[in-house]
N, C-alpha and C positions, 0 to 999 in steps of 0.2 A: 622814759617817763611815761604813767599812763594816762592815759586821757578815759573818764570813761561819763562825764555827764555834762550838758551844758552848764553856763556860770564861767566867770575870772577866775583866771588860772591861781590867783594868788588865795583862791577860797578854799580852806581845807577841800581833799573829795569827798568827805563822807558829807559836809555840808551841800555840797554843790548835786552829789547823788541825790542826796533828801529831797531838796527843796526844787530843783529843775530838771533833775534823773529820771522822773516820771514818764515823757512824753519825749520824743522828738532826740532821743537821743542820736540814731544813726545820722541824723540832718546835724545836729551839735558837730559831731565825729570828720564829717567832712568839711564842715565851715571853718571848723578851726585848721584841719587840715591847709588849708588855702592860707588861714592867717598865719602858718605858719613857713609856706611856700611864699606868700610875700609880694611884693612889686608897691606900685605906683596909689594912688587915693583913686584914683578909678577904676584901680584892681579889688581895692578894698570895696568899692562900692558893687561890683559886678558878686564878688560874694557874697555879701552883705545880700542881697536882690536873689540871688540863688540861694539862700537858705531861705530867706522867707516864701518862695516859690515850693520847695521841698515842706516845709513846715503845713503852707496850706492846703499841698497833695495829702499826706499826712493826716491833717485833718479833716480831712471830707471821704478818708475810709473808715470815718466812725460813725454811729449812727447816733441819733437823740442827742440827748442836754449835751450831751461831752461833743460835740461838734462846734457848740457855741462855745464852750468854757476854751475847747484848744484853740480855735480861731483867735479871741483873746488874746490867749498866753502866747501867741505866733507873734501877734504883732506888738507885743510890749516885749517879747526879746529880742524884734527885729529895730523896735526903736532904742532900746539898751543898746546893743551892737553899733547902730548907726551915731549915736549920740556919745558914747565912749568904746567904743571898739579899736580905735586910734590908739589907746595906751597899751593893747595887746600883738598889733599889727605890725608885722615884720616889712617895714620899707623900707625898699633898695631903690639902687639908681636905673633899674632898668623902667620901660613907659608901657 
């Protein structure tokens, strides 16, 4: 399967490219990586915490308006994540 833009896996890719493919994709690439590696809800959260971390490296190697517009878009996909990321997270019984 390929993974190739941030967005729920259940969204087509060409939508998911469009609309959240723009930015941040290598940070997308390894978040999901993790949601797909899996463990406990404070495994979920420690990802969760390292994409947004990665996200706002990210953004502060741009210059002007678009440092504001990605910081944004950083934290409304780290709140989408944190607030339904659960329905894509692979939880197992290890801690």
């Amino acid at each position: 399967m390929s993974y190739i833009a941030c967005g729920p896996n259940w969204m087509p890719s060409k939508i998911r490219k469009l609309l959240f493919g723009w930015f941040f994709e290598a940070s997308c690439l390894r978040h999901d990586e993790g949601y797909r590696r899996g463990g406990s809800e404070v495994t979920r959260a420690l990802y969760d915490k390292r994409f947004l971390n990665a996200m706002l490296k990210d953004s502060y190697r741009t210059t002007g308006w678009v440092i504001a517009l990605k910081l944004i878009t950083a934290y409304i996909f780290y709140g989408a994540v944190r607030a339904l990321g659960f329905l894509s997270f692979n939880y197992t019984n290890e801690n």
